[in-house]
C-alpha positions as CSV (number, residue, x, y, z in Angstrom):
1,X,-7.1,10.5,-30.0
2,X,-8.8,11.9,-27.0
3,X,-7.5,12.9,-23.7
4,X,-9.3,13.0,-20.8
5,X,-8.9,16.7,-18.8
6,X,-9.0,16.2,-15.3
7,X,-8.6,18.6,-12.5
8,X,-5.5,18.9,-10.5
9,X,-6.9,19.2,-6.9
10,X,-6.1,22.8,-5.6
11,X,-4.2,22.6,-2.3
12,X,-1.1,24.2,-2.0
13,X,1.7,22.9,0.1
14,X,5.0,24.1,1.8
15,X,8.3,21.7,2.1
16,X,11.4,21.8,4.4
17,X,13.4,19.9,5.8
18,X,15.0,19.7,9.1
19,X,18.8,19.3,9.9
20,X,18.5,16.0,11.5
21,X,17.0,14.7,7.7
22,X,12.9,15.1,8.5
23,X,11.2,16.4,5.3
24,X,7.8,18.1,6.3
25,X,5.4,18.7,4.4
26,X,2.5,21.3,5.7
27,X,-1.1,21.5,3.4
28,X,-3.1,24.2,4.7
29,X,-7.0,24.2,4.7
30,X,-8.6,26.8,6.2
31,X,-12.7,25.7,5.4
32,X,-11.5,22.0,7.3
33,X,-11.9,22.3,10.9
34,X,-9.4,19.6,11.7
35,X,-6.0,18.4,11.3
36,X,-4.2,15.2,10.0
37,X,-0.8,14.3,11.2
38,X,0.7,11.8,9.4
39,X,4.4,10.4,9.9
40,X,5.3,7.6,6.7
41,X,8.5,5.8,7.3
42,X,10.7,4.8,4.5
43,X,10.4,1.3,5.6
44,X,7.7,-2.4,4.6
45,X,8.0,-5.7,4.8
46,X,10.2,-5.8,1.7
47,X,13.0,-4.3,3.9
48,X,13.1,-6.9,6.7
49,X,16.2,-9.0,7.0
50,X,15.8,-12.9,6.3
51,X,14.7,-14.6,9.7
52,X,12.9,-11.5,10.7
53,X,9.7,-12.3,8.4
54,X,6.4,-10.1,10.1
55,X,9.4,-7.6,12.1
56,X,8.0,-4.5,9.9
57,X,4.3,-5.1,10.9
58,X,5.7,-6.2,14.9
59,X,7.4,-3.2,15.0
60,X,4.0,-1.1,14.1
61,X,2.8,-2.4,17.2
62,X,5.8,-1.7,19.4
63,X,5.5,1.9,18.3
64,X,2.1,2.4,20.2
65,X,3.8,0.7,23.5
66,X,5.1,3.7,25.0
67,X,7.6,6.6,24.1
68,X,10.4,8.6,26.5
69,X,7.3,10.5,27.7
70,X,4.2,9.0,27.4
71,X,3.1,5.6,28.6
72,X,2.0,2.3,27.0
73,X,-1.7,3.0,25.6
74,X,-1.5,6.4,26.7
75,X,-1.1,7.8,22.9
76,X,-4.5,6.4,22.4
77,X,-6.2,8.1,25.3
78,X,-4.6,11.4,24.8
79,X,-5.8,11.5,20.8
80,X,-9.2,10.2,22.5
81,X,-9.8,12.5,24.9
82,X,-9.2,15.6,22.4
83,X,-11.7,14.1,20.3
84,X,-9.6,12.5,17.8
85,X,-8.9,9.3,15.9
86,X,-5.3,7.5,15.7
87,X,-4.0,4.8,13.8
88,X,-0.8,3.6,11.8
89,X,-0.3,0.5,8.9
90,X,2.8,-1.4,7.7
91,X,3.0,-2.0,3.8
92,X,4.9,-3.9,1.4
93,X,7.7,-0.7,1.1
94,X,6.8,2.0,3.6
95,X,5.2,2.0,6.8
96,X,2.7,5.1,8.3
97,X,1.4,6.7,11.5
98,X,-1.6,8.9,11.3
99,X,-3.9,11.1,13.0
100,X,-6.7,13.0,12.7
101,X,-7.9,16.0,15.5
102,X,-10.0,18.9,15.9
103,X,-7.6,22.2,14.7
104,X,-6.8,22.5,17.9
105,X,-5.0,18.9,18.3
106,X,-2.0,20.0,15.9
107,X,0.5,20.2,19.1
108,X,-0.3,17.1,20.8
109,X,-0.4,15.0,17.6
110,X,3.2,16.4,17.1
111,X,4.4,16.3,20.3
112,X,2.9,12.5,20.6
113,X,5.2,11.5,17.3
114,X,8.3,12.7,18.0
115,X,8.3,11.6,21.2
116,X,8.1,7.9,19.8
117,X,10.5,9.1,16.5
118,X,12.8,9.5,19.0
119,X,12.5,6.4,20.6
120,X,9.3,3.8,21.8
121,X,9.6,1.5,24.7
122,X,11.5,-1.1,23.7
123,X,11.3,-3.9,26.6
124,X,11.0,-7.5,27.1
125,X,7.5,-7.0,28.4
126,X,6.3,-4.8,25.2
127,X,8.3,-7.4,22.8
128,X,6.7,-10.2,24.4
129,X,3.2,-8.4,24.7
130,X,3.2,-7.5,20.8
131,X,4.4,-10.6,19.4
132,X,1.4,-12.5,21.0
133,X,-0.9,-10.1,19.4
134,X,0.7,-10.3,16.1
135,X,0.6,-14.1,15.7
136,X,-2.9,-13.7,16.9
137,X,-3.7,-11.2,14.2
138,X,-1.9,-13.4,11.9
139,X,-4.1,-16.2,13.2
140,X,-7.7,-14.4,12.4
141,X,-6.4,-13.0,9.6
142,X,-4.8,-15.6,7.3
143,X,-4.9,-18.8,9.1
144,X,-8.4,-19.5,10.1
145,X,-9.9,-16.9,7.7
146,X,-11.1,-18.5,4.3
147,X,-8.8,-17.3,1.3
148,X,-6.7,-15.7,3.8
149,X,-3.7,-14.2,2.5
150,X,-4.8,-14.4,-1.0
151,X,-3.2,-13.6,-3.4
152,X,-1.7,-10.6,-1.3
153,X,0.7,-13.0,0.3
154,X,0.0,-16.1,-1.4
155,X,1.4,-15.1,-5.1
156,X,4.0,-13.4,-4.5
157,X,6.1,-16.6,-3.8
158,X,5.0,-18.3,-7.0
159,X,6.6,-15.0,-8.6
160,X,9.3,-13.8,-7.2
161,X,12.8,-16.0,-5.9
162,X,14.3,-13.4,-3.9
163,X,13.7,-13.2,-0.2
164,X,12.7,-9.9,-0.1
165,X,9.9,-9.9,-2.8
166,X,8.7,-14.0,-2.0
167,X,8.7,-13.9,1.7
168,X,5.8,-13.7,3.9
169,X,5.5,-10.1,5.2
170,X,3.4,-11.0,7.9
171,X,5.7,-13.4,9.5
172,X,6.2,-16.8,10.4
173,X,5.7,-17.9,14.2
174,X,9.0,-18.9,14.5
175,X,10.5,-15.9,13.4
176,X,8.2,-13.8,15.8
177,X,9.4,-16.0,18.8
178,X,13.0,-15.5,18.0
179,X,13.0,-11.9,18.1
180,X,14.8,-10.1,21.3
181,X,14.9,-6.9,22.6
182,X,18.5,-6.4,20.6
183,X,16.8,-7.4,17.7
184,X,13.9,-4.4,17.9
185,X,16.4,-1.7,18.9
186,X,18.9,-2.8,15.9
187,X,15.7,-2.2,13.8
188,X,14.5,0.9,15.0
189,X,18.2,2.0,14.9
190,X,18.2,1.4,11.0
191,X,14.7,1.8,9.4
192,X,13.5,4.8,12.3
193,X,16.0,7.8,11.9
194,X,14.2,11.4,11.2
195,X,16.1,10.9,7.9
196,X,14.2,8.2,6.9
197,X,11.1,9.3,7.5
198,X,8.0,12.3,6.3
199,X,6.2,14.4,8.6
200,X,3.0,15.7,6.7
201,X,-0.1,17.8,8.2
202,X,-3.0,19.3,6.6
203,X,-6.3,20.7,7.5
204,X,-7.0,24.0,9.7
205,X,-3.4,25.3,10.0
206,X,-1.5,28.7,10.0
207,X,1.7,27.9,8.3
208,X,4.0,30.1,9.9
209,X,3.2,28.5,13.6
210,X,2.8,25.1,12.0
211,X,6.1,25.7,11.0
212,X,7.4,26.6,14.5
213,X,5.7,23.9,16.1
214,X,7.4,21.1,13.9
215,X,10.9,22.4,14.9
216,X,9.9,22.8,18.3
217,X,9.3,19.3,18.5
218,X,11.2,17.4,16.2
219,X,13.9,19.7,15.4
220,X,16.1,18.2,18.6
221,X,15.8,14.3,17.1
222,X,19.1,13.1,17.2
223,X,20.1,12.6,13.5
224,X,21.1,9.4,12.3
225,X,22.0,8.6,8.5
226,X,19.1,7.0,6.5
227,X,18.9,3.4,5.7
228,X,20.0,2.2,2.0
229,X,17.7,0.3,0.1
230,X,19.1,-3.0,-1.5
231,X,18.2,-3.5,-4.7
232,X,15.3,-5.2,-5.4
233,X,15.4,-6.3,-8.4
234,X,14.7,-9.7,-10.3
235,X,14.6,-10.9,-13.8
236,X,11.0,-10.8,-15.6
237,X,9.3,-14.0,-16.2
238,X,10.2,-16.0,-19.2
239,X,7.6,-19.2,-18.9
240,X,4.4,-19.3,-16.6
241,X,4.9,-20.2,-13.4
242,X,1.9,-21.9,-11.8
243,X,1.2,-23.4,-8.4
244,X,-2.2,-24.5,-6.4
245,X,-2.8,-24.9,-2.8
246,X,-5.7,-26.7,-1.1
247,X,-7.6,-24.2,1.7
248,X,-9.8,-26.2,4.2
249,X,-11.5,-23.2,4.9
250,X,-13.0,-22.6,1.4
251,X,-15.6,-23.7,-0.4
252,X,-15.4,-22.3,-3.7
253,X,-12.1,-22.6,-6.3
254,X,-10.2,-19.4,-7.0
255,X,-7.9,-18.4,-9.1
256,X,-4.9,-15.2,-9.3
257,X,-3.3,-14.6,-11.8
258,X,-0.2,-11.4,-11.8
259,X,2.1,-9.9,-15.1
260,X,5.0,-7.8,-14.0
261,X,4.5,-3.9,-14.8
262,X,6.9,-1.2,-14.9
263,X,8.4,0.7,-11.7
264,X,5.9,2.5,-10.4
265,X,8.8,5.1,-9.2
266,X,10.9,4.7,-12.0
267,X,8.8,4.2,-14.9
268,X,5.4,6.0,-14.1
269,X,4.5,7.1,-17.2
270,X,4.9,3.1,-18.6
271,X,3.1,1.8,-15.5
272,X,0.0,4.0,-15.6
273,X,-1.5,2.5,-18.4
274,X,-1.5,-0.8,-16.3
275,X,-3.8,0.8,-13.6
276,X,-6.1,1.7,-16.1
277,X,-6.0,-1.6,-17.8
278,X,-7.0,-3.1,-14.3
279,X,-10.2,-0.8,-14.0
280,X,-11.1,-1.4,-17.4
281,X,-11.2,-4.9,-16.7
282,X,-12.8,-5.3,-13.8
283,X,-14.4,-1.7,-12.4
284,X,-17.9,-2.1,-12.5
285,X,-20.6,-4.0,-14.2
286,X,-20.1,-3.1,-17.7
287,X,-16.4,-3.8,-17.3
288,X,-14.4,-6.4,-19.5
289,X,-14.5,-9.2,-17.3
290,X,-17.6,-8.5,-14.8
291,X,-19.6,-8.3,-18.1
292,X,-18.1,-11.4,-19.6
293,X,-17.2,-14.0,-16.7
294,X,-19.8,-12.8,-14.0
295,X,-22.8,-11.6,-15.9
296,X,-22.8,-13.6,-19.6
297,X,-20.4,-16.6,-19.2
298,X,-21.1,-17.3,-15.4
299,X,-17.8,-18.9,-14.9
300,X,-16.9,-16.9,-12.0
301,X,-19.1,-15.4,-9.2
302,X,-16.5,-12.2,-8.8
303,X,-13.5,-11.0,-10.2
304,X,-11.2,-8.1,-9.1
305,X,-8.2,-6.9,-10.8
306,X,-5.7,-4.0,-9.6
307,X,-2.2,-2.9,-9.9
308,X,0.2,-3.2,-7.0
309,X,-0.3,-6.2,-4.4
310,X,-1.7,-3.7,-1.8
311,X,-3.9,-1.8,-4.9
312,X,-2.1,1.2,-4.2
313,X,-0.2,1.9,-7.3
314,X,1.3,5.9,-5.9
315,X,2.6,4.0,-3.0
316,X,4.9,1.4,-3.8
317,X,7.9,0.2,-5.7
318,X,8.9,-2.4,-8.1
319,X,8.8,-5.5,-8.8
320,X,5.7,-5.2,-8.5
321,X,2.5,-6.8,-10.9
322,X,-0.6,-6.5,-11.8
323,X,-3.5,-8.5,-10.9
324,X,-6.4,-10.5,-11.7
325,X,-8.9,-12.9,-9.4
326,X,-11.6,-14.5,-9.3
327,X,-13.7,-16.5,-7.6
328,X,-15.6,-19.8,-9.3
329,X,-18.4,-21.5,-8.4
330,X,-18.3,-25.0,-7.3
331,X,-18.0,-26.4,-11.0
332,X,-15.8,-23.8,-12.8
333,X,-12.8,-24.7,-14.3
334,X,-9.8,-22.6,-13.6
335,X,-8.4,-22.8,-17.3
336,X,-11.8,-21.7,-18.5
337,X,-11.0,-18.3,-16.8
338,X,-7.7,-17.7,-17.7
339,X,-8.4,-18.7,-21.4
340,X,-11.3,-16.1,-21.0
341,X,-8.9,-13.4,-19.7
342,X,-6.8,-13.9,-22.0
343,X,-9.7,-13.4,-25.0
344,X,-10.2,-9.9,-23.7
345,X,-6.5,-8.8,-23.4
346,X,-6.2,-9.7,-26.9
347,X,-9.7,-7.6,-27.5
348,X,-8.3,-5.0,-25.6
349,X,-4.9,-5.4,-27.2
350,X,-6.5,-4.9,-30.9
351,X,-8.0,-1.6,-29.8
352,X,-9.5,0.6,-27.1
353,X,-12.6,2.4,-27.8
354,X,-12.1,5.9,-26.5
355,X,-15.5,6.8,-24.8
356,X,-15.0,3.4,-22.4
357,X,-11.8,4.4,-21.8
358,X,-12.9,8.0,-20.6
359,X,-15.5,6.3,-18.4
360,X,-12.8,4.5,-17.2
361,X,-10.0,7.2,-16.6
362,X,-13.0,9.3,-15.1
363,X,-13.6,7.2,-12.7
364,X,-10.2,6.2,-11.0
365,X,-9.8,10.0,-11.2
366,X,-12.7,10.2,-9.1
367,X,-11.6,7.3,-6.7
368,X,-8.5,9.6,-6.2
369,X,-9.7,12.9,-6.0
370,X,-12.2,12.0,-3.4
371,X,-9.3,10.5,-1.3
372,X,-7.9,13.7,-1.5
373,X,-11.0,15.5,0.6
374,X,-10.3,13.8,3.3
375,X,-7.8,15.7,5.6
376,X,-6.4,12.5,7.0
377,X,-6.5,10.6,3.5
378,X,-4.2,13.7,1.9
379,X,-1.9,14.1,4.7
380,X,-0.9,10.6,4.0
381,X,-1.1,10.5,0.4
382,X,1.4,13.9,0.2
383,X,3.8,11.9,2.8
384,X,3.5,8.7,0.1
385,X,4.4,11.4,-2.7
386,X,7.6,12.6,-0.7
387,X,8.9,9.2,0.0
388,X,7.9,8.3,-3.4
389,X,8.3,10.2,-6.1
390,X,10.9,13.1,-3.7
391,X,7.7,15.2,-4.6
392,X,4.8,15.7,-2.1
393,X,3.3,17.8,-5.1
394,X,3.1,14.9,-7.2
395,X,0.1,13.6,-5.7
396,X,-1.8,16.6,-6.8
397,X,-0.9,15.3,-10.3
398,X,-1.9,11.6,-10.1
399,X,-5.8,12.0,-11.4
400,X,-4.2,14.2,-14.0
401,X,-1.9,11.9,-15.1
402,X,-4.6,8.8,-15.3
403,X,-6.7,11.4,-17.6
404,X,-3.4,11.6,-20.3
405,X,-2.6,7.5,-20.5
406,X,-4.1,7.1,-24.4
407,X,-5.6,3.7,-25.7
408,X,-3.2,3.2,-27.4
409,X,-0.6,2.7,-24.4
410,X,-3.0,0.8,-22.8
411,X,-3.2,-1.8,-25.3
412,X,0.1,-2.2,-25.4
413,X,0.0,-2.8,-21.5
414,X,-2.3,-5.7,-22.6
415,X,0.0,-7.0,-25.3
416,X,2.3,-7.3,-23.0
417,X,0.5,-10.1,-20.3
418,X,1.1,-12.8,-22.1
419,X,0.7,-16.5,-20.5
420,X,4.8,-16.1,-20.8
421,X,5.1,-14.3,-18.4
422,X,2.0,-15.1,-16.2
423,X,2.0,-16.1,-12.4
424,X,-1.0,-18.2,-11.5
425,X,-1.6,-19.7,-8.8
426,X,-4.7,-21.6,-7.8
427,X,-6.9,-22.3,-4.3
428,X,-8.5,-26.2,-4.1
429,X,-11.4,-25.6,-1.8
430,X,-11.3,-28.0,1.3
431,X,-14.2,-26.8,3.0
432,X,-17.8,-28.7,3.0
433,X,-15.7,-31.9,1.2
């Protein structure tokens, strides 16, 4: 057996935590002439209340409408007119503000979030405002997009029964409309506490006035308690589950197909394996199922496969799967795929050779270490750590963990996706018929 070595990236970091609950996390850089502020709630789509559906990603929006100090669309001009770049994302399980300034930016990014920790404009108007632009988003995004929403927010349904892991985290129109200005403020109330939440910077700092400016600012957020998180949990698969859909926008069949994998939190050493599996399978041309399906067979014209719905396996929770799609052309035959994936787990299951699977480990390693030179991109991957793992120091040990997983784990991963326990589901094209 060989094991791959991989560097730990060499950036130290400094934790603390504030009495209202904040943890902050501080990387300093001194050869990167800028800063990244990043602020990751504890908080996705998989914590909104049935008849919310989409209030996680509405409530990203309402966050940029205006604070106790600063006025609607003036975060944007301030971090603009210092020369900077802004922006934040909501995700199945946590939700993140982030931006990225010249050195000298590190107290107006700061003073910027905490105005808005402490409270964002929550009014009619804003509510209104933001849940016409979500249902617009939702409208170039999934519903007049071709293969929108899949299989991001298309399979989960097929796999999951509870309403936290099967609903639609973008939202339905009618539970947009419904929401009031009670509504907002009861969320912000329970998901937005300092308690709740991570406060990482990195790039060009001193870390003793870092320090200082971080209590300055946020040290006088009211505390409140932190949300608890229901339990998520649902039974494994025992039979495939398998549905189809027709998309009038498509014009070529597709096909998803996910397995359960182990926490990501909870079992990490168990679930690594599975994000190598994926890039074995589908990273690059010489990969499993690029070389097989794409390049010899020519059953599908692409396939993708990656662990985690979002493909961000150091930033989520479980239930969660991995997956596999692919796109046919006109003629291919869905079963011809799956039959063909499944070929090559069992290849994969009888044995890994251990050059290809250095290649492999090497190169997600890579994927993830050069995330990690960007100022902005580690910022948010240490917050991600914290909420994570209780660890911001864990992310430095990600690529090094990839470089341990053996073949011999990652066959097993393969023995395990069975068609048992195999969500499929399936797009009809409509378009051009």
């Amino acid at each position: 057996m060989t094991v791959a070595t991989i560097p730990a990236p060499a950036f130290a970091i400094e934790t603390f935590r504030l009495d209202n609950g904040l943890r902050v996390v501080l990387a300093p850089d001194p050869g990167a002439p800028v800063v990244g502020v990043a602020v990751v709630y504890d908080v996705g789509m998989r914590s909104e209340p049935e008849g919310r559906t989409g209030f996680a990603h509405l409530f990203e929006h309402m966050m940029f409408q205006g604070s106790h100090n600063v006025g609607k669309a003036e975060h944007m001009r301030h971090v603009q007119s210092a020369g900077g770049t802004f922006n934040g994302s909501t995700h199945i399980d946590y939700t993140d503000y982030f931006n990225l300034l010249p050195a000298n930016g590190l107290e107006l990014a700061l003073f910027l979030e905490a105005d808005r920790m402490r409270g964002p404009a929550i009014t009619a108007e804003n509510l209104e405002n933001q849940v016409s632009v979500v249902k617009e988003e939702i409208r170039v995004n999934v519903l007049n997009r071709p293969y929108g929403g899949f299989p991001w927010l298309k399979l989960p349904p097929v796999m999951f029964d509870t309403f936290p892991n099967a609903h639609d985290g973008y939202g339905s129109f009618g539970d947009l409309e419904a929401a009031t200005v009670d509504d907002a403020q009861a969320f912000f109330d329970a998901f937005y506490p300092a308690s709740n939440a991570v406060l990482s910077v990195a790039g060009d700092i001193d870390v003793a006035s870092a320090r200082d400016l971080v209590e300055r600012y946020f040290g006088d957020v009211p505390h409140r308690p932190a949300p608890v998180h229901p339990s998520f949990a649902e039974p494994d698969l025992t039979a495939e589950r398998r549905e189809s859909y027709v998309d009038e926008r498509a014009t070529l069949p597709a096909v998803a197909a996910a397995w359960r994998v182990p926490d990501p939190v909870g079992e990490t050493e168990r679930f690594l394996p599975y994000v190598v599996l994926g890039e074995l399978l589908t990273d690059g041309d010489a990969s499993r199922l690029v070389e097989r399906l794409v390049h010899r067979d020519r059953s599908a014209t692409a396939v993708a496969a990656h662990a985690t719905f979002m493909a961000e396996p150091f930033a989520s929770r479980g239930p969660t799967a991995l997956l596999i799609q692919a796109f046919l052309p006109p003629t291919g035959e869905v079963d011809t795929v799956l039959d063909t994936v499944g070929e090559e787990l069992e290849r994969i299951a009888d044995g890994v050779d251990e050059a290809e699977l250095a290649r492999v480990k090497a190169r997600v390693a890579a994927q993830l270490l050069r995330g990690d030179d960007s100022v902005m991109g580690r910022s948010r991957r240490l917050a991600t750590a914290e909420i994570f793992h209780g660890d911001a120091g864990f992310a430095a040990r990600f690529a090094a963990m990839l470089g341990e997983v053996t073949a011999e784990s990652v066959s097993q991963a393969a023995r395990a996706m069975t068609p048992q326990r195999r969500s499929v589901l399936e797009v009809v094209p409509g378009g051009n018929q």
